[in-house]
N, CA, C and O atoms as CSV, one atom per row, in Angstrom:
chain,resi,resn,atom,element,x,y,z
A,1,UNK,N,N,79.975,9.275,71.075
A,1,UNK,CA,C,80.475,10.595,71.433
A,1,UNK,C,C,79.306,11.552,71.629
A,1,UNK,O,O,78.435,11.744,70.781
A,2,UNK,N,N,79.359,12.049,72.643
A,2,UNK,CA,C,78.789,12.970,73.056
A,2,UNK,C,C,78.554,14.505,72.294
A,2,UNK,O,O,79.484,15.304,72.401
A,3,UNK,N,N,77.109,14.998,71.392
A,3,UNK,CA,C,77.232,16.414,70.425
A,3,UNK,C,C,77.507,17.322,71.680
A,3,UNK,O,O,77.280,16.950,72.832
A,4,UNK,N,N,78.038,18.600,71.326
A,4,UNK,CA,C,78.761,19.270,72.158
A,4,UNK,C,C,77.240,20.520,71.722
A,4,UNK,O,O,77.395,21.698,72.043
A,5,UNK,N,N,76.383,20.245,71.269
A,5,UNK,CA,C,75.038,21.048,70.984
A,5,UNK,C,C,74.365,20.701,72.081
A,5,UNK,O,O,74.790,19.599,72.429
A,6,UNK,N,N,73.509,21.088,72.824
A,6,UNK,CA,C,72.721,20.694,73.608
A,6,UNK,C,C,71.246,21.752,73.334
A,6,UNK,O,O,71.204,22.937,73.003
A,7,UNK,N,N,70.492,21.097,73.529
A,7,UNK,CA,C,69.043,21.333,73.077
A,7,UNK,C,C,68.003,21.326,74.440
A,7,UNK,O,O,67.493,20.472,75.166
A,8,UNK,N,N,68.010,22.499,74.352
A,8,UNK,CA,C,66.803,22.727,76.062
A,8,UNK,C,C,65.962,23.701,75.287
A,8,UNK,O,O,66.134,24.539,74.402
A,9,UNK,N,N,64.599,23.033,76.288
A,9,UNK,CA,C,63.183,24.199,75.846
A,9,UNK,C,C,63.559,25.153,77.183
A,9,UNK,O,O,64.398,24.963,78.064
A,10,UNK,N,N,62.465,26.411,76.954
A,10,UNK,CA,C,62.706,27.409,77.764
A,10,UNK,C,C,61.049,28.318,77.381
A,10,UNK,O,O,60.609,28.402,76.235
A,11,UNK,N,N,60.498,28.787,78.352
A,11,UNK,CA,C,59.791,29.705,77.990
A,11,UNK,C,C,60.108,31.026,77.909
A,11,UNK,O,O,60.541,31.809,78.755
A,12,UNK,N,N,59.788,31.168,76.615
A,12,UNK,CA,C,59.920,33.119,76.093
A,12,UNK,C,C,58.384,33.625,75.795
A,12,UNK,O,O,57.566,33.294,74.937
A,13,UNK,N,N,58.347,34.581,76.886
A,13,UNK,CA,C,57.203,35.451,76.677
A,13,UNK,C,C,55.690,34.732,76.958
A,13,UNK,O,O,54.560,35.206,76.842
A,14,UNK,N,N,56.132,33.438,77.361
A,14,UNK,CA,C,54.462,32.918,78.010
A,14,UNK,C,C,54.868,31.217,76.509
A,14,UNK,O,O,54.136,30.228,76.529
A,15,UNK,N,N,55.597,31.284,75.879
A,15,UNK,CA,C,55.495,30.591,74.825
A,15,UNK,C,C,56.790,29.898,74.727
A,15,UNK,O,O,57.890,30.386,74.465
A,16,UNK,N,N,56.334,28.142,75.095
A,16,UNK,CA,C,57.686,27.247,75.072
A,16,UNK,C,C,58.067,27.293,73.673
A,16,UNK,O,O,57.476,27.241,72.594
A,17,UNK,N,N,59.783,27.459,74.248
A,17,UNK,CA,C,60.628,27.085,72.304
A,17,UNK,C,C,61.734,26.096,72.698
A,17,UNK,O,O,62.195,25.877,73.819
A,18,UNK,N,N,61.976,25.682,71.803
A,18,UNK,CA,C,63.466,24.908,72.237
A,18,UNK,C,C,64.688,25.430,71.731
A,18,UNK,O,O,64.597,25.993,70.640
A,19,UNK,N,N,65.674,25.384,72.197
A,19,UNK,CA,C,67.318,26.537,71.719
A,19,UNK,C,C,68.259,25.434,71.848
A,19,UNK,O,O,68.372,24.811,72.903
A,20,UNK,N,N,69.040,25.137,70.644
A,20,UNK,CA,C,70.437,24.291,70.785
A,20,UNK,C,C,71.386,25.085,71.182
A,20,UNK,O,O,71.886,24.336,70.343
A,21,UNK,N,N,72.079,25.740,71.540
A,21,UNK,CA,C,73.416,25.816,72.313
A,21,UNK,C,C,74.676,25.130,72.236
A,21,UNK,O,O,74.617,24.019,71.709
A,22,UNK,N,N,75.496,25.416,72.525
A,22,UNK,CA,C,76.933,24.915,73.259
A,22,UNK,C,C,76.844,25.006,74.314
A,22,UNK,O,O,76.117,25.917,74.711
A,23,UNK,N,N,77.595,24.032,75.449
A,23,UNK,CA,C,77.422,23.692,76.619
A,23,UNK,C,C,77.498,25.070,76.991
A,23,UNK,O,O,76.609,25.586,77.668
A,24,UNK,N,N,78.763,25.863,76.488
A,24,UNK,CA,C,79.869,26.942,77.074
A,24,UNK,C,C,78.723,28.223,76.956
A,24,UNK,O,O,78.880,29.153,77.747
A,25,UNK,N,N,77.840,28.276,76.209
A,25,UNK,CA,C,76.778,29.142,75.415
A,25,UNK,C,C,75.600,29.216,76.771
A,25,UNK,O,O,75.136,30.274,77.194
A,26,UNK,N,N,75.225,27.688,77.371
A,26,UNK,CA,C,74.424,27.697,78.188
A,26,UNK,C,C,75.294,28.462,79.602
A,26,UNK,O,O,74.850,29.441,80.201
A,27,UNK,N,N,76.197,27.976,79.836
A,27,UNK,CA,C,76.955,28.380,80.960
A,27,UNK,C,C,76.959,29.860,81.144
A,27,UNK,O,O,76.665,30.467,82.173
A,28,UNK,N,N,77.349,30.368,79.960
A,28,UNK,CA,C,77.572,32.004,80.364
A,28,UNK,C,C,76.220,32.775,79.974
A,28,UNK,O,O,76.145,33.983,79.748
A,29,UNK,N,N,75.257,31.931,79.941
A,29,UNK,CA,C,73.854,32.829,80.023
A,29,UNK,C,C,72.961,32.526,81.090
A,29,UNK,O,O,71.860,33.071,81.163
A,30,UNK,N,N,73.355,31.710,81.905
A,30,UNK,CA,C,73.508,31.393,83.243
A,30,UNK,C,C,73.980,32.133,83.973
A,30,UNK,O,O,73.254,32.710,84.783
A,31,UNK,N,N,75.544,32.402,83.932
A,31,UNK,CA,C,76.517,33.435,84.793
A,31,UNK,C,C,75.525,34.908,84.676
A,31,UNK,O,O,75.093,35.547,85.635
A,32,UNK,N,N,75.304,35.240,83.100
A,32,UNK,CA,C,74.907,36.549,82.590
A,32,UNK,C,C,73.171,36.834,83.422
A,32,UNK,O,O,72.509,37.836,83.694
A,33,UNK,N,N,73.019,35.621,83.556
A,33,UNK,CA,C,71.368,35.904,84.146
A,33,UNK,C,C,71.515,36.429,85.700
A,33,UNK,O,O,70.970,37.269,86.417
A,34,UNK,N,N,72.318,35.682,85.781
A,34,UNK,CA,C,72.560,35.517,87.435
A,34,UNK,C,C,73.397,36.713,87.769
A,34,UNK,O,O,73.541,37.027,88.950
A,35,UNK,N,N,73.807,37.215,87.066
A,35,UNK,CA,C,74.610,38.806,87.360
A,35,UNK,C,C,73.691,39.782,87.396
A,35,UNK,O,O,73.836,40.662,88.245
A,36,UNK,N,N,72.439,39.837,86.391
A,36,UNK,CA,C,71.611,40.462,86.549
A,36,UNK,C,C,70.209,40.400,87.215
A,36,UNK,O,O,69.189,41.088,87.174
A,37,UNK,N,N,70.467,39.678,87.618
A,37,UNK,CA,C,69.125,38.889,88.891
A,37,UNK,C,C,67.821,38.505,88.104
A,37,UNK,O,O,66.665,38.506,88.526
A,38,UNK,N,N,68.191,38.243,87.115
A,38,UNK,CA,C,67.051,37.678,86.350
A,38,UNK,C,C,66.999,36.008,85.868
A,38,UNK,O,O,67.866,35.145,86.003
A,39,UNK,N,N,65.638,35.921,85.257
A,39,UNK,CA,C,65.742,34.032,85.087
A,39,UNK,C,C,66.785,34.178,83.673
A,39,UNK,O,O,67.339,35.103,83.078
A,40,UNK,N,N,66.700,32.884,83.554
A,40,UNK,CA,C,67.202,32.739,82.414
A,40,UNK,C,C,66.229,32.795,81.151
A,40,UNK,O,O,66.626,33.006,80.004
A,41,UNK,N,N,64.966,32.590,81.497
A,41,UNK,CA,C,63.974,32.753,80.529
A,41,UNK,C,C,63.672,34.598,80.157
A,41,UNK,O,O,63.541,35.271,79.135
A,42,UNK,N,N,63.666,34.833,81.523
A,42,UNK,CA,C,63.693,36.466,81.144
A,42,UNK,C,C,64.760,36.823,80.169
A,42,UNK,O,O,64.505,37.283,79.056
A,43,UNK,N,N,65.997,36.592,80.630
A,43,UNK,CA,C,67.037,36.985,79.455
A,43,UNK,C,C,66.917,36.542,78.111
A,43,UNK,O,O,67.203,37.292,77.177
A,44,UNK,N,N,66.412,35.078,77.899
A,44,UNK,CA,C,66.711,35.203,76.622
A,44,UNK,C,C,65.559,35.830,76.072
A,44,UNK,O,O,65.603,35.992,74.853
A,45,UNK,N,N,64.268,36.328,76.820
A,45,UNK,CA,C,62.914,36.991,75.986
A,45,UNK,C,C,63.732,38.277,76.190
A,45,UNK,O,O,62.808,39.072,76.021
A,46,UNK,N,N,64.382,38.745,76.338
A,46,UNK,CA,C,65.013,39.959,76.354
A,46,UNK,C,C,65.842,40.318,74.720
A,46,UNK,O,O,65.771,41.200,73.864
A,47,UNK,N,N,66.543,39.176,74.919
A,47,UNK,CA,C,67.270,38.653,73.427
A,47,UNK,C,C,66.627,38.995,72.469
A,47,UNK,O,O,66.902,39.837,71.614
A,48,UNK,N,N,65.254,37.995,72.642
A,48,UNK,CA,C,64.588,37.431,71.311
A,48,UNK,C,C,64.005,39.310,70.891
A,48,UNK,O,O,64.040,39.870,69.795
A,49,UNK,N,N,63.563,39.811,72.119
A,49,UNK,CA,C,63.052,41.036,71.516
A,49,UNK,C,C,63.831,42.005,70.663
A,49,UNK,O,O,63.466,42.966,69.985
A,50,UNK,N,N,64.962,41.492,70.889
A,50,UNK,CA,C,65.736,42.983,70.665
A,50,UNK,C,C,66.867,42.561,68.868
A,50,UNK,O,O,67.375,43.234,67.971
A,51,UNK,N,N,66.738,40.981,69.243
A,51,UNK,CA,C,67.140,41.069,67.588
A,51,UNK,C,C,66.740,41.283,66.226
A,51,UNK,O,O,65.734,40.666,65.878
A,52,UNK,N,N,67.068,41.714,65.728
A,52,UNK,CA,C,67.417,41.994,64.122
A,52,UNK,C,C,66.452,40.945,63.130
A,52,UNK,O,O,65.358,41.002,62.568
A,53,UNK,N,N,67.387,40.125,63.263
A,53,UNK,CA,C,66.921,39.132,61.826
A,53,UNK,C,C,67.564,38.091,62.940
A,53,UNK,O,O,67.797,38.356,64.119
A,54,UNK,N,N,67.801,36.772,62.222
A,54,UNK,CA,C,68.304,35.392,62.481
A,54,UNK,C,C,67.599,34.705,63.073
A,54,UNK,O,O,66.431,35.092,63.048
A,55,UNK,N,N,67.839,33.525,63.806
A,55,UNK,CA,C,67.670,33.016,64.676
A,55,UNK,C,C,68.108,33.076,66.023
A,55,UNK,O,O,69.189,33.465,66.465
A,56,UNK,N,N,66.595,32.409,66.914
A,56,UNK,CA,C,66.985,32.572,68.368
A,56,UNK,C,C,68.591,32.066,68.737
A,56,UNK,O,O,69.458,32.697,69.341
A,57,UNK,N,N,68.647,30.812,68.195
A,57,UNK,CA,C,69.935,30.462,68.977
A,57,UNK,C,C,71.578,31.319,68.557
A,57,UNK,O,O,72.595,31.291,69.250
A,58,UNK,N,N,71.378,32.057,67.169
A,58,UNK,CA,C,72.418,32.609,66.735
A,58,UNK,C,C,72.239,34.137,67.736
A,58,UNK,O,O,73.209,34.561,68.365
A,59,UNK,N,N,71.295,34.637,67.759
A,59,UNK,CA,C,71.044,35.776,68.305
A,59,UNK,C,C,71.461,35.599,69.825
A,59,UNK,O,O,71.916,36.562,70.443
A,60,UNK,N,N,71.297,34.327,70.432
A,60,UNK,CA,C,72.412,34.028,71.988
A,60,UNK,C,C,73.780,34.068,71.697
A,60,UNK,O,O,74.385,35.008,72.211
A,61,UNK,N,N,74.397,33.326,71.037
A,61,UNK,CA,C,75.135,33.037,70.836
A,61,UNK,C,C,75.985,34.837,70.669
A,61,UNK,O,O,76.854,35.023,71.521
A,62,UNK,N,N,75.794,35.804,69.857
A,62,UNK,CA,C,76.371,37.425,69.425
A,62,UNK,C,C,75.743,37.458,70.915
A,62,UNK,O,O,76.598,38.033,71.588
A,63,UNK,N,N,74.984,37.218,71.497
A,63,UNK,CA,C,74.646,38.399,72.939
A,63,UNK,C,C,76.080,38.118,74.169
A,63,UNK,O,O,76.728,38.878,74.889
A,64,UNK,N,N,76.101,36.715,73.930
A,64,UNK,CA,C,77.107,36.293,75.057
A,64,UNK,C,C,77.857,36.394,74.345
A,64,UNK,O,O,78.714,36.402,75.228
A,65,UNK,N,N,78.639,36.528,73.135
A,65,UNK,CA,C,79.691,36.771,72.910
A,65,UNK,C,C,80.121,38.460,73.228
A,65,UNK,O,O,81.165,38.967,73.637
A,66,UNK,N,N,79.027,38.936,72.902
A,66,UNK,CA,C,79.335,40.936,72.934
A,66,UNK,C,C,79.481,40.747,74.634
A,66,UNK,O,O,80.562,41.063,75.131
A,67,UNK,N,N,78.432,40.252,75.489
A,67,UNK,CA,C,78.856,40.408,76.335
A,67,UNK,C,C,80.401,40.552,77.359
A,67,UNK,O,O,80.946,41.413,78.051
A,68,UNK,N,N,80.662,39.055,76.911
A,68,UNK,CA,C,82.393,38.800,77.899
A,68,UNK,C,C,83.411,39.774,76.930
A,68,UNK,O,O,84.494,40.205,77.328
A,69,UNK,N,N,82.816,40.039,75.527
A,69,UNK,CA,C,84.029,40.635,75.333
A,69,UNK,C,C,84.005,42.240,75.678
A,69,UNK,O,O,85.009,42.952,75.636
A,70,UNK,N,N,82.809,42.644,75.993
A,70,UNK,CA,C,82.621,44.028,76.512
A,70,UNK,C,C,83.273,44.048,78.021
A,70,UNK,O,O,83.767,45.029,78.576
A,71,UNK,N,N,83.148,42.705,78.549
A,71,UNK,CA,C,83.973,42.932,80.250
A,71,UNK,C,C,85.248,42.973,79.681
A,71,UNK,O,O,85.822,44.061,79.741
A,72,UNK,N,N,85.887,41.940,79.084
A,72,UNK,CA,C,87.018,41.757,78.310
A,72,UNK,C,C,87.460,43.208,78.484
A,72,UNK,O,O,87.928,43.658,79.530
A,73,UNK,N,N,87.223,44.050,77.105
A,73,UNK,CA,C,87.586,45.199,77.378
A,73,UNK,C,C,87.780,46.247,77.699
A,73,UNK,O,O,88.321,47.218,77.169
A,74,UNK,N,N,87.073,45.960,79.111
A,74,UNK,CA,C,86.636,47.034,80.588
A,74,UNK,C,C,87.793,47.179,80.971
A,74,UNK,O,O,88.493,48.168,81.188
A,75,UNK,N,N,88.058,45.295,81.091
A,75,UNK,CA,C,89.251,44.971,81.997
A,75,UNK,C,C,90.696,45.667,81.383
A,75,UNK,O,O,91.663,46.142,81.978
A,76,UNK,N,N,90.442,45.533,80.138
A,76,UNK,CA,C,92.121,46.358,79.385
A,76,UNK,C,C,91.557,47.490,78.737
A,76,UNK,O,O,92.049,47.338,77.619
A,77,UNK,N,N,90.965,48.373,78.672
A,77,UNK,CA,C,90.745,49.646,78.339
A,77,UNK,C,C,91.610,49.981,77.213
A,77,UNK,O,O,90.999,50.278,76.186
A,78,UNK,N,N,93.132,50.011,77.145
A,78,UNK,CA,C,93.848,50.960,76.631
A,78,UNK,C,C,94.236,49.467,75.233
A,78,UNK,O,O,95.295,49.464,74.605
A,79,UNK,N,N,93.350,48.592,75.073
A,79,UNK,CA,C,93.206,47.586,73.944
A,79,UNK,C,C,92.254,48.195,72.897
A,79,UNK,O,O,91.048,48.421,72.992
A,80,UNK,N,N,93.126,48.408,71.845
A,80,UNK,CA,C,92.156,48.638,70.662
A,80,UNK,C,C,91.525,47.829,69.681
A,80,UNK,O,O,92.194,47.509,68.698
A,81,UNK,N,N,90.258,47.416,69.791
A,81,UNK,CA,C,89.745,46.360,69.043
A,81,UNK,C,C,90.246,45.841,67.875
A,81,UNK,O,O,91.181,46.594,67.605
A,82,UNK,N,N,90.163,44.827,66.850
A,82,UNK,CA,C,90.721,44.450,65.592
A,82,UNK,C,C,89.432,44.711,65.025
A,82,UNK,O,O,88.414,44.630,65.713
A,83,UNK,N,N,89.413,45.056,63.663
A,83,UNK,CA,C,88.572,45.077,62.741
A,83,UNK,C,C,88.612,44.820,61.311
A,83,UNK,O,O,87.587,44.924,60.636
C-alpha cells in the first residue's frame, strides 16, 4: 500500500530541504502558487518566513488550510465561523 505522505525536496531561500506532505497538501500549493504566479519554492520560502514556531511541513499544511477556507468563506459571506 501506497503512504498517502509523500516526501519531495524543494529549495527555500538558496537552501535544499525536504517536506512530507499529503498528496492533497502538494496539490493545493500548486493551485495556490499558480494563482499567484509564483514557483512553488517561492511560496513555501514565503511560508517558512512568516511562521511562528513548528515545523516546515505543519506550517504548509495551516497555510493551505487558512487559505481554501478563506475562499470558502468569500464564497458564503453571511457563514459564521465555528469556534
Amino acid at each position: 500500500m501506497k503512504s498517502p505522505v509523500v516526501k519531495r525536496s524543494i529549495v527555500v531561500a538558496g537552501h535544499k530541504t525536504s517536506v512530507s506532505l499529503e498528496e492533497a497538501f502538494w496539490n493545493g500549493m500548486k493551485e495556490i502558487s499558480g494563482l499567484r504566479n509564483m514557483t512553488l519554492s517561492e511560496l513555501v520560502g514565503e511560508i517558512d518566513g512568516a511562521r511562528q514556531q513548528g515545523n516546515l511541513s505543519s506550517a504548509i499544511r495551516l497555510f493551505v488550510l487558512d487559505y481554501f477556507k478563506s475562499r470558502a468563506m468569500a464564497v458564503q459571506p453571511d457563514k459564521v465561523p465555528a469556534q
